[in-house]
ROKOL-976125 format. One record per residue (C-alpha): residue in three letters; z, y, x. Coordinates in Angstrom, 2 decimals, padded with zeros to 5 digits. Each point is the difference from the previous one (the first is absolute). Layout:
// residues N
 type       w       v       u
  ALA       Z       Y       X
...
This chain:
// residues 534
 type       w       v       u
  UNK -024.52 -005.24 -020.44
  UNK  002.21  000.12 -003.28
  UNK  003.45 -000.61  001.32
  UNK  000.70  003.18  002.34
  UNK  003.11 -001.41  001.76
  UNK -000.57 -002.22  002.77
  UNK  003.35 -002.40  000.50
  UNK -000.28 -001.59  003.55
  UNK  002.18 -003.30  000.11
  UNK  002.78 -001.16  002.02
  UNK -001.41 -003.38  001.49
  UNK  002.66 -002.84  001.95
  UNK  002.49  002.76  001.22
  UNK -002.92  002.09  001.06
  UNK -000.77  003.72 -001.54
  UNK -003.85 -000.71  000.32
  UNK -002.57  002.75 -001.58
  UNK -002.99 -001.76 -001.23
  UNK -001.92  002.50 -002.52
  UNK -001.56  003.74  001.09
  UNK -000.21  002.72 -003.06
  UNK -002.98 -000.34 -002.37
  UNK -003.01  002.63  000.79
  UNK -001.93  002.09 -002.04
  UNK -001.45  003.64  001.15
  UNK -000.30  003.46 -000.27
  UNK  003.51  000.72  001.42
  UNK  001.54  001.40  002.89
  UNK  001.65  002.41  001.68
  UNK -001.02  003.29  000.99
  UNK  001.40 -000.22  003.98
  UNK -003.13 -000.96  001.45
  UNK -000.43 -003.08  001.66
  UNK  003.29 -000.53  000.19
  UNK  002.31 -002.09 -002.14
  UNK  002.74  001.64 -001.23
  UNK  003.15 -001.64 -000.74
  UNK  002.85  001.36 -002.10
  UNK  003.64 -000.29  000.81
  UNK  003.25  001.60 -001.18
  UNK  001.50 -001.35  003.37
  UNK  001.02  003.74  001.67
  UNK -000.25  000.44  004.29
  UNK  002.23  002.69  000.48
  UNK  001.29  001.44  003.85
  UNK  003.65  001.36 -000.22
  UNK  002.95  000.60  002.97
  UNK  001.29 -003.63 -001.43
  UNK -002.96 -001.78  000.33
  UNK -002.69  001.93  002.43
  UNK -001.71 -003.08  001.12
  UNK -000.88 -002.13 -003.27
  UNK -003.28 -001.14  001.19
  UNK  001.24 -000.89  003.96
  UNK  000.12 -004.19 -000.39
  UNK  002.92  000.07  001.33
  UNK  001.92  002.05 -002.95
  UNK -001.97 -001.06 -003.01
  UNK  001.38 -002.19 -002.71
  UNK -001.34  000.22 -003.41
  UNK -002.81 -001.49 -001.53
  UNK -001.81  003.03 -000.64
  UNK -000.27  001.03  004.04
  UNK -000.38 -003.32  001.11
  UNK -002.95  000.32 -002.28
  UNK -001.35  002.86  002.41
  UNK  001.28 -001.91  003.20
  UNK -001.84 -002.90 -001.24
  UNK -003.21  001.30 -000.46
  UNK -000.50  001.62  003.30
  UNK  002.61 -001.63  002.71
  UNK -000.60 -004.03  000.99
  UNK  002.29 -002.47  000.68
  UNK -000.19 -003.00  001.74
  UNK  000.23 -002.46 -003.32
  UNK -001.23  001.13 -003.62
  UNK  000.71 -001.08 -003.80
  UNK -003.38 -002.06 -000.88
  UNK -001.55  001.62 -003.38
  UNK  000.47 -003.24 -001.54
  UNK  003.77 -000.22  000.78
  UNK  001.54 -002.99  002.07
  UNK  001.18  000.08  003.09
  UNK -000.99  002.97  002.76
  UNK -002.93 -000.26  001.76
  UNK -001.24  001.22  003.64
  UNK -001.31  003.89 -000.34
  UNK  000.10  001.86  003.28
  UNK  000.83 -003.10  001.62
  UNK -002.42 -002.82  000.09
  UNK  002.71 -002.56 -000.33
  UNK  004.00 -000.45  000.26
  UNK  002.20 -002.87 -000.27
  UNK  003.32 -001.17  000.67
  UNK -000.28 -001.51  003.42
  UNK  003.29 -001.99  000.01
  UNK  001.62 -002.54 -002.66
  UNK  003.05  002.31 -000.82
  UNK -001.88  003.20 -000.71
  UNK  001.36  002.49  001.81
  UNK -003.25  000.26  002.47
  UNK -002.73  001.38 -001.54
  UNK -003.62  000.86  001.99
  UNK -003.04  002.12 -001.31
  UNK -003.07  000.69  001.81
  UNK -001.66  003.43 -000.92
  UNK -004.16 -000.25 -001.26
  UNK -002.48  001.27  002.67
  UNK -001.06  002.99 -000.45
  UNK  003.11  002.04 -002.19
  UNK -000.02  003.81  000.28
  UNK  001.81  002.69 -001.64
  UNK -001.90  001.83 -002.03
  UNK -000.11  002.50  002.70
  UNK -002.12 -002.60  002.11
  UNK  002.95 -000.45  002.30
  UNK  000.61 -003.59  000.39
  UNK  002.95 -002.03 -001.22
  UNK  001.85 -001.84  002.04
  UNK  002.54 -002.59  000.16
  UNK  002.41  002.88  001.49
  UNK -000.72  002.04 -003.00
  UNK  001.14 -002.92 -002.41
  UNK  003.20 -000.21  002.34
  UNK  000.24  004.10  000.15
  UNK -000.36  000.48 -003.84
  UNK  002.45 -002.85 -001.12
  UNK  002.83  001.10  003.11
  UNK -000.54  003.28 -001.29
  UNK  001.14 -000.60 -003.41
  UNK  003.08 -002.18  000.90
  UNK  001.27  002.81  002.32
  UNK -000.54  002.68 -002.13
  UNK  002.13 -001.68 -002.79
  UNK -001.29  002.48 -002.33
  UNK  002.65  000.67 -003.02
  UNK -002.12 -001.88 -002.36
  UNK  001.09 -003.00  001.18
  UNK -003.25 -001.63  000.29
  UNK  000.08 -000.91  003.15
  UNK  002.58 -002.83 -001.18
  UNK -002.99 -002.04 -000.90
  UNK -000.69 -000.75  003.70
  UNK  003.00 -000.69  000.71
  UNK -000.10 -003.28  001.25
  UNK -002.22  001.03  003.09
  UNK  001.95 -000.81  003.34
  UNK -003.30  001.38  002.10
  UNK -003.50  000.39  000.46
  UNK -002.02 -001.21  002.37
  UNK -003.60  000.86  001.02
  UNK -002.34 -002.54  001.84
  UNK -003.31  002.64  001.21
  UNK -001.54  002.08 -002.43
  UNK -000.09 -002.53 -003.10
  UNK  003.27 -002.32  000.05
  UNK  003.03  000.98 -001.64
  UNK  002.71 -002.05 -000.63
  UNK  003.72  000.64 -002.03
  UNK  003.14 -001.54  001.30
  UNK  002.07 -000.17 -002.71
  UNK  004.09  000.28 -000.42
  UNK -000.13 -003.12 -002.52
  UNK -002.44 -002.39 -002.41
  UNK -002.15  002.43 -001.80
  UNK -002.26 -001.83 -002.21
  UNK -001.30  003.31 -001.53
  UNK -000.01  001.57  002.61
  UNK -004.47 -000.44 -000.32
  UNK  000.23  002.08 -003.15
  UNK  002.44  003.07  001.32
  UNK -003.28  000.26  002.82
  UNK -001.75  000.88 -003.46
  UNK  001.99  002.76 -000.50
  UNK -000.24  003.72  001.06
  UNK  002.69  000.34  001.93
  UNK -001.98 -002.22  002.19
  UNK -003.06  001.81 -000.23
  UNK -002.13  000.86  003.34
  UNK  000.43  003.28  001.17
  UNK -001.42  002.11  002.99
  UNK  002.52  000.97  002.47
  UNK -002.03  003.17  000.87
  UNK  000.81  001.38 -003.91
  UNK  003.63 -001.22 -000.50
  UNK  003.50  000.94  002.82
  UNK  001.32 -003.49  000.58
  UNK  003.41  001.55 -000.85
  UNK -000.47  002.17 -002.85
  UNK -001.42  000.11 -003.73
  UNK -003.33  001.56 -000.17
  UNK  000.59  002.93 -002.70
  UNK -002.91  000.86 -002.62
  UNK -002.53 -001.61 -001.81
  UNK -002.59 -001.17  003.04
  UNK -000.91 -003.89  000.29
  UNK -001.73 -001.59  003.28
  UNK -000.62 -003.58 -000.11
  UNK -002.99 -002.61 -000.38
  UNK  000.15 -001.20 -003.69
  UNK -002.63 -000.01 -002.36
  UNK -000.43  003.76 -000.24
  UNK  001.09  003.13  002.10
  UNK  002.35  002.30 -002.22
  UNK  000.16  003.36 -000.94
  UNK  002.25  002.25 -002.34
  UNK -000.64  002.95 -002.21
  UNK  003.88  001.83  000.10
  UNK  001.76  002.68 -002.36
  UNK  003.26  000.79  000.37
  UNK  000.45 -002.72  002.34
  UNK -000.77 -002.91 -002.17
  UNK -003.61 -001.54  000.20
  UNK -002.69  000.55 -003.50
  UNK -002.46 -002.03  001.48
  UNK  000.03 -002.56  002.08
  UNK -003.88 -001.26  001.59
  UNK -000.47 -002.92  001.45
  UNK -003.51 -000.66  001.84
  UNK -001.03 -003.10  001.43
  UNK  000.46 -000.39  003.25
  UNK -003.10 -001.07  002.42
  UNK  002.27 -001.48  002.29
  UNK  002.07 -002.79 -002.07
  UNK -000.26 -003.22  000.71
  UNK  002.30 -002.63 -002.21
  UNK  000.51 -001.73 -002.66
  UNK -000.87  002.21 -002.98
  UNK -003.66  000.79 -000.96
  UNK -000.46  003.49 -000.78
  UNK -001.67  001.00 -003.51
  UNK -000.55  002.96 -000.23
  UNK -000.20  003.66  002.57
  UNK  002.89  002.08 -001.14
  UNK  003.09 -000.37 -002.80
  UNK  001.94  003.62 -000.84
  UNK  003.58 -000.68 -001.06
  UNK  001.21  002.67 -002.48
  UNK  003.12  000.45 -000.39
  UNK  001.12  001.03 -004.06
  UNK  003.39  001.47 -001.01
  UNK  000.08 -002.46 -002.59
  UNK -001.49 -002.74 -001.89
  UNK -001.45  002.17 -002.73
  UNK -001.83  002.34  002.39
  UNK -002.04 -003.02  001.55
  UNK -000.89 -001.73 -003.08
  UNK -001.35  003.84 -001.43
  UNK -002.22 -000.35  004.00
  UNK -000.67 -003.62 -000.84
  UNK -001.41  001.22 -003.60
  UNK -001.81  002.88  001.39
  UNK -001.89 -002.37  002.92
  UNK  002.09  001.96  002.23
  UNK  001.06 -003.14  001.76
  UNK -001.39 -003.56  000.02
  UNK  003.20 -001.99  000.24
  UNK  003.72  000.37 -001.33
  UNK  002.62 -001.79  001.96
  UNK  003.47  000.18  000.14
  UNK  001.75  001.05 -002.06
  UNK -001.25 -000.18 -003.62
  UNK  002.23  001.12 -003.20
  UNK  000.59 -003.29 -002.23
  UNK -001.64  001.74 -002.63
  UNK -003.00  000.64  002.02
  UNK  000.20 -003.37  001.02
  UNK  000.26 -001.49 -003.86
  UNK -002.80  002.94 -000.84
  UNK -002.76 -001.95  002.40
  UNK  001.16 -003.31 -000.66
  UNK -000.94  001.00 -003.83
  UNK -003.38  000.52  001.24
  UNK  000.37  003.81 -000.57
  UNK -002.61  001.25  002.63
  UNK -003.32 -001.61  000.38
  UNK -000.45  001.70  003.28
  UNK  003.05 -001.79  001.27
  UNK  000.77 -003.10  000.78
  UNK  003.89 -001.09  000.48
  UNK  000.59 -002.66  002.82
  UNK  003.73 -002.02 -000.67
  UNK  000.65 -001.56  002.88
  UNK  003.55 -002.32  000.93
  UNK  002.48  002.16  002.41
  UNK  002.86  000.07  001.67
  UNK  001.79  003.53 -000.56
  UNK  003.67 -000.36 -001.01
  UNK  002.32  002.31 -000.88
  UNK  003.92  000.23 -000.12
  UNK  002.62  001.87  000.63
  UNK  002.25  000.42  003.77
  UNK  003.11  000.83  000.53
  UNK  001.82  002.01  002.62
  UNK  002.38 -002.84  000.42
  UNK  002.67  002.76  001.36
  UNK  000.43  002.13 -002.36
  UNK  002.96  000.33 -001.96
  UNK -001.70 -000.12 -003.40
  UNK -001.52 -003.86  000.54
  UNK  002.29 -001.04  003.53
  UNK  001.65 -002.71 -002.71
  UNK -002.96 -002.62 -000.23
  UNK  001.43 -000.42 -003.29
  UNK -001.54  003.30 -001.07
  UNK -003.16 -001.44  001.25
  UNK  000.30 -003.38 -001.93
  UNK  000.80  001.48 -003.62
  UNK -003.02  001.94  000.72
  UNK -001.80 -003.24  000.56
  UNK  001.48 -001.11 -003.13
  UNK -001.26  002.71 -002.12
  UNK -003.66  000.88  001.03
  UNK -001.89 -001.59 -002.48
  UNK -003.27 -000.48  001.66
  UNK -002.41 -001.02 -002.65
  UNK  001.18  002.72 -002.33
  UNK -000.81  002.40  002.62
  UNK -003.36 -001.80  001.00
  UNK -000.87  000.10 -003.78
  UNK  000.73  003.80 -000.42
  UNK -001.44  001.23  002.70
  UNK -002.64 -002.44  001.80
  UNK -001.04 -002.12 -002.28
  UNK -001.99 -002.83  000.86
  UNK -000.83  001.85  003.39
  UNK  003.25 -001.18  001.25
  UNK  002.53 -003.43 -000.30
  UNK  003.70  000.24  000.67
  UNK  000.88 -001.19  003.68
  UNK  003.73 -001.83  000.47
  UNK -000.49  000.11  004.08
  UNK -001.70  001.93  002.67
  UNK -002.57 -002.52  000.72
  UNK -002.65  000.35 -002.91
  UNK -000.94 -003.12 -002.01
  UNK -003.35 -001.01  001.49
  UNK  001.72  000.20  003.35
  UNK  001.02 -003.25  001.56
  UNK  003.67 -000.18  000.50
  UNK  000.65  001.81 -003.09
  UNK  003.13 -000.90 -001.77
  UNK  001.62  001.51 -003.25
  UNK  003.01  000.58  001.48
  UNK  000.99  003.05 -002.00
  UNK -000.42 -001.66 -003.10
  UNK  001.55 -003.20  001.20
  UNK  003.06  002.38  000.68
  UNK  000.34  001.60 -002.63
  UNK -002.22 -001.10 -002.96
  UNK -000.41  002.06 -002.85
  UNK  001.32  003.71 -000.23
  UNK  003.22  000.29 -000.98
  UNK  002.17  002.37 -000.40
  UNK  003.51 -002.05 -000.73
  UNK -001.18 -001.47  003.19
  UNK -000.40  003.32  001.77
  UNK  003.78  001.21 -001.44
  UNK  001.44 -002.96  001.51
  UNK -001.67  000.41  003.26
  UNK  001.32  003.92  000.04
  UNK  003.59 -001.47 -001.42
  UNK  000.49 -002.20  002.80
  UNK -000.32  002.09  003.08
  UNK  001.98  002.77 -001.28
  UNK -002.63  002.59 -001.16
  UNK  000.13  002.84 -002.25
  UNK -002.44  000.60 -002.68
  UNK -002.53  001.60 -000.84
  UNK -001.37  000.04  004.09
  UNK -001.38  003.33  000.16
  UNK -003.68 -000.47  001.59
  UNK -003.03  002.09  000.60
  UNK -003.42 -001.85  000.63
  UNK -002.08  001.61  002.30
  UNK -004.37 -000.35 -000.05
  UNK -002.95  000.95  000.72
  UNK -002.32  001.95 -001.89
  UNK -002.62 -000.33  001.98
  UNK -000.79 -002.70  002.08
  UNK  000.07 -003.49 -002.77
  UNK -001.86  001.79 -002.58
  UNK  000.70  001.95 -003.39
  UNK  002.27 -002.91 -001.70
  UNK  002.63  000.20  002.51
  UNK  001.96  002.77 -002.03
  UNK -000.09 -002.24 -003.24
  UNK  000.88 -002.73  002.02
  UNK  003.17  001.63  000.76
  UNK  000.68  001.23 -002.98
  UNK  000.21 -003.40 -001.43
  UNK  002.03 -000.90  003.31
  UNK  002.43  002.29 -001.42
  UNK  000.10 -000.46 -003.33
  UNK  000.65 -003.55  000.49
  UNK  002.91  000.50  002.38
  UNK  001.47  002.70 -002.21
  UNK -000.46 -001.84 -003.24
  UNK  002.20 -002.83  001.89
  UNK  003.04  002.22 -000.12
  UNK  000.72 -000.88  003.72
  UNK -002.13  002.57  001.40
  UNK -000.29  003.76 -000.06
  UNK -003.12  000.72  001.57
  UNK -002.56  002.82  000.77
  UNK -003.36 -000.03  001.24
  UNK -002.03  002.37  002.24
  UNK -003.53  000.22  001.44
  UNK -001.02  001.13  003.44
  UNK -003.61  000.02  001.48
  UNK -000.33 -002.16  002.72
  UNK  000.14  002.24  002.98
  UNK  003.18  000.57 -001.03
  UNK  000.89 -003.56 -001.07
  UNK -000.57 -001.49  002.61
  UNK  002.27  002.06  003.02
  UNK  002.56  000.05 -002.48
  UNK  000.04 -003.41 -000.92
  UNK -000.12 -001.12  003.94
  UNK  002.94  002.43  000.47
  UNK  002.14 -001.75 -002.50
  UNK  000.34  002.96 -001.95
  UNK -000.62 -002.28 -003.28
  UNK  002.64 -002.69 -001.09
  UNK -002.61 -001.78 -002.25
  UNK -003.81  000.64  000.04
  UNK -003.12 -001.49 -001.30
  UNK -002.94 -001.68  002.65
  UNK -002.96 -002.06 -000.03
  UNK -001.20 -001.88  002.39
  UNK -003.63 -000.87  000.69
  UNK -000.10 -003.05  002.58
  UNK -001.18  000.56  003.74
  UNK -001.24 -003.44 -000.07
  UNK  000.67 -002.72 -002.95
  UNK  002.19 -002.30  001.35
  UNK  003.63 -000.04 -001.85
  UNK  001.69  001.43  003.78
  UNK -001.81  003.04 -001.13
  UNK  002.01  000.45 -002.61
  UNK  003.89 -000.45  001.64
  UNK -000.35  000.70  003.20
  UNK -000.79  003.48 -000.09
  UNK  002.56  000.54 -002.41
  UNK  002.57 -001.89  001.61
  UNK -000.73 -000.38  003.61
  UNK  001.23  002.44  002.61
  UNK -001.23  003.61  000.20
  UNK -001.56 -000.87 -003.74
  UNK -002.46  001.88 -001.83
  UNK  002.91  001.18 -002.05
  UNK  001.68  001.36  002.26
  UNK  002.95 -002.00 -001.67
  UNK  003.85 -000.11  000.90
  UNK -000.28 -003.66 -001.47
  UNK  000.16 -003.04  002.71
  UNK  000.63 -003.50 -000.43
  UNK  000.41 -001.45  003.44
  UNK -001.23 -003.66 -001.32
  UNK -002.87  001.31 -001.45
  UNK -001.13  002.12  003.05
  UNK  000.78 -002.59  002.71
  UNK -000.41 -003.78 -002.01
  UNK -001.72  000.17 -002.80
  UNK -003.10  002.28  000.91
  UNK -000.75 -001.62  003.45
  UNK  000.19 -003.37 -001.21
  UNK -002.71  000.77 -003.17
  UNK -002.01  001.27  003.22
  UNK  000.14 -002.91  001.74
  UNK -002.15 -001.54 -002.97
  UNK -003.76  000.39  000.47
  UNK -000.25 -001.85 -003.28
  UNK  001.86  002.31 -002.27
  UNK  000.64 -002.46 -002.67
  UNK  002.58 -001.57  002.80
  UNK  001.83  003.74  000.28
  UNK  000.47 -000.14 -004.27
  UNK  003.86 -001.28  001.19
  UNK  001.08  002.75  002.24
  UNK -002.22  002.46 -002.29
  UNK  001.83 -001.16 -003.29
  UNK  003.85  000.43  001.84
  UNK -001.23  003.93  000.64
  UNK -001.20  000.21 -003.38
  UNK  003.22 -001.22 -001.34
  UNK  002.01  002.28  002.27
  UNK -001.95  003.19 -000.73
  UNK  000.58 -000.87 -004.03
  UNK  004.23 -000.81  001.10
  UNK -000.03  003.20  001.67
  UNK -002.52  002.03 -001.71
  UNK -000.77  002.45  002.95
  UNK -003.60  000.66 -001.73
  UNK -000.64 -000.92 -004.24
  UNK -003.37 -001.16 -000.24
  UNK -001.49  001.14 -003.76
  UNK -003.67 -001.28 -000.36
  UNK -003.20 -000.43  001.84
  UNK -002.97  001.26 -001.08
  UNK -003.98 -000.13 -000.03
  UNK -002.52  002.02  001.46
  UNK -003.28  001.70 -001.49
  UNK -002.87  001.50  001.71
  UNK -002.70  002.32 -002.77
  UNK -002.96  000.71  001.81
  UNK -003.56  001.46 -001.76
  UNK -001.98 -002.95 -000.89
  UNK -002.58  000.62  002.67
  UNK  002.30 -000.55  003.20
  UNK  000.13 -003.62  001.18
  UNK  002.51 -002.12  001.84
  UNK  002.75  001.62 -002.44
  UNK  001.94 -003.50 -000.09
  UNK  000.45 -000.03  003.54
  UNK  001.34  003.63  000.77
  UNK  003.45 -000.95 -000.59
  UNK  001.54 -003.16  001.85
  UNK  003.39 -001.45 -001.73
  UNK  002.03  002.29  002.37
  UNK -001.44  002.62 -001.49
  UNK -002.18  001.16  003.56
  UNK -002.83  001.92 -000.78
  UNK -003.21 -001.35  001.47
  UNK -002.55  002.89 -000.49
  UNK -002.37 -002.17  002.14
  UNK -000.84 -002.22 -003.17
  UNK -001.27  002.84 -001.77
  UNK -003.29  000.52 -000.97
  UNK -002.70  001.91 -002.29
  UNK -002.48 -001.58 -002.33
  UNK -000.89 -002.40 -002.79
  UNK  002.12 -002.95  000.03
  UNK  001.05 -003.20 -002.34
């Protein structure tokens, strides 16, 4: 094949994958039978966080990536995108015309991986358990609409919920959600450590040092029954201190695969065609990035603060310098290909501008320059983030307004902090749960939200979010979606900067490389194969 980047198309609103990676032979890697699959994503254990795998804590896209693999739930993303689709359940459905009734009936036959069957009470056990524990990550906000659960025999469960939930089929898809065996997990408390017991695609287990995990092996489990055909016997995971190091183990036919995250340079380097051993898979995503802000602190309390900084970030410039064409500038939370997207940052406030930033400052009274420092990750969103915030900086400083500072932090520290409100402004991404625009306001401005935020906009929380749930054609919701849209750019809580793309390198002999990465960015080691495709 002469082109070595495969570029799978957005089709009708839909991310759909529709090309696997050109073959060829005499490469691998040298773990066995297994597939091994590099990632810079680090699973660490500390007093903040001892639980990171326990469904009820997790919240990032890297250990929902682990949950996924190995813990079910009772709906599941389809691998060609669209709406969710029945996985440990044989079907669900709304049952009523307002949809806040919602019935699924379990396939015959489930078991844990243990052989223990599952049970309509272990659906009820797993998802109660999550709400009560109310884990600091704040993901059990995204069942939040659940009034209570009812179970009808061994097979029947069915949600009773506060209010209209149209989504609420795809937050079944999520981990949080995920089926769980009430003989491995206290009802009332996280379970601490790196062990996994569910009835997913594979059973898990962890190689550990220094209480992070190396490797992560996932073999297939005998006992899965659902949606997903299984590929292949075993994936490892390997976890890299940084991009270089798993491009060297790609090189080497250390590992097969390379997923997130890739340097842009290694990233322009394949797209080149600069390994023939390598194929490069561009696929559309849905990772954004932007900045929060702890809306009480002294140093951005004034939303006029927040607004010149809306005024200055020059988002294409910073694309440009640091991203490339890996990345396009995003003017609201909700990316692009999303429907209900509006511009409403750039309907705001247009261009940057400086003047227009001065006047904003002028008006309510505040002294310049603001003295900031911007707080990030070094590493948890790959090796760019530190030039990203360098430009970040330079273009606030160059402005005049602003006298700011950066500083790095790796992301077991990040993260408590950051939850604490120890950090007036500090850089996020955001990888959907599911891709419906909710997804991306809700968790960020809902109750007990991902954020842990001080912000709260009463109409936003109690009108505007219901009734775009109330929708089951989400085209209907774009009103009420567009009014939080143009709030969140009036008040500028959060600053969306750009949304990006995603890439998956893989050795040329592994198949079902298009596939392995959904437009939410879940892994789905399951498509993964070895051989001679295309």
């Amino acid at each position: 094949m002469n082109r070595k980047t495969l570029v799978l198309p957005a089709v009708a609103g839909l991310l759909t994958p529709v090309l696997a990676a050109c073959g060829g032979s005499g490469s691998g890697s040298k773990g066995g039978d297994a597939i091994v699959v590099g990632t810079t994503d680090r699973f660490t254990a500390t007093t903040d966080a001892p639980a990171p795998l326990d469904p009820a804590y997790a919240y990032d896209v890297g250990t929902w990536n682990i949950l996924r693999q190995s813990v079910q739930t009772l709906m599941t993303q389809p691998k060609g995108e669209g709406d969710p689709v029945a996985d440990a359940a044989e079907s669900c459905s709304f049952t009523d015309s307002g949809s806040e009734r919602y019935a699924c009936k379990l396939r015959d036959g489930l078991k844990f991986a243990s052989g223990d069957p599952v049970t309509a009470q272990d659906v009820k056990f797993s998802i109660e358990r999550a709400l009560r524990i109310k884990s600091s990550s704040g993901v059990a906000s995204l069942l939040n609409t659940i009034d209570t659960i009812e179970t009808q025999g061994d097979h029947e469960v069915i949600f009773h919920l506060k209010t209209a939930d149209a989504t609420f089929p795809y937050k079944l898809s999520t981990p949080v959600a995920g089926i769980i065996n009430p003989k491995d997990y206290d009802k009332d408390k996280l379970r601490n450590g790196f062990d996994i017991d569910g009835s997913g695609p594979y059973t898990f287990h962890a190689d550990v040092s220094g209480n992070a995990i190396t490797t992560a092996t996932f073999t297939k489990n005998p006992n899965y029954k659902g949606y997903f055909k299984v590929n292949n016997n075993k994936v490892a995971l390997r976890s890299f201190s940084d991009a270089d190091a798993m491009s060297a183990a790609i090189d080497k036919g250390d590992i097969d695969v390379m997923s997130r995250t890739m340097s842009p340079s290694q990233i322009q380097k394949l797209d080149a065609g600069g390994d023939d051993k390598v194929d490069l898979v561009d696929m559309p995503g849905l990772e954004i990035r932007y900045l929060a802000f702890n809306t009480n602190a002294a140093s951005v309390k004034s939303k006029a603060v927040r607004q010149a900084m809306a005024q200055i970030v020059d988002r294409g410039a910073l694309v440009g310098k640091v991203y490339g064409t890996q990345a396009e500038a995003l003017y609201s939370l909700v990316p692009a290909t999303v429907t209900g997207h509006s511009n409403s940052f750039f309907n705001k406030y247009g261009n940057p501008s400086v003047d227009k930033a001065k006047s904003l400052l002028s008006k309510a009274g505040i002294t310049t320059p603001v003295k900031l420092t911007l707080h990030y990750t070094t590493d948890h969103y790959g090796s760019a983030t530190k030039k990203e915030f360098e430009v970040l900086q330079q273009q606030l400083n160059d402005s005049g307004l602003f006298d700011t500072s950066i500083q790095g932090h790796t992301w077991e520290t990040f993260r408590p902090a950051e939850q604490k409100g120890q950090y007036d402004v500090y850089g996020m991404g955001w990888f959907p749960d599911f891709p419906d625009a909710d997804n991306f306001l809700a968790p960020f401005l809902d109750k007990d939200n991902f954020l842990g935020s001080p912000y709260s906009n009463p109409t936003i929380q109690h009108t505007l979010i219901p009734e775009s749930r109330r929708e089951a054609d989400r085209l209907a919701a774009a009103k009420s979606l567009t009014a939080i849209q143009d709030t969140v750019a009036e008040d500028v809580p959060v600053l969306p900067l750009w949304q990006g793309k995603q890439y998956v390198a893989a050795r040329d002999d592994i198949t079902g490389v298009a596939y392995a990465l959904n437009s939410s960015s879940t892994l789905q080691l399951w498509e993964l194969g070895r051989g001679v495709s295309g």
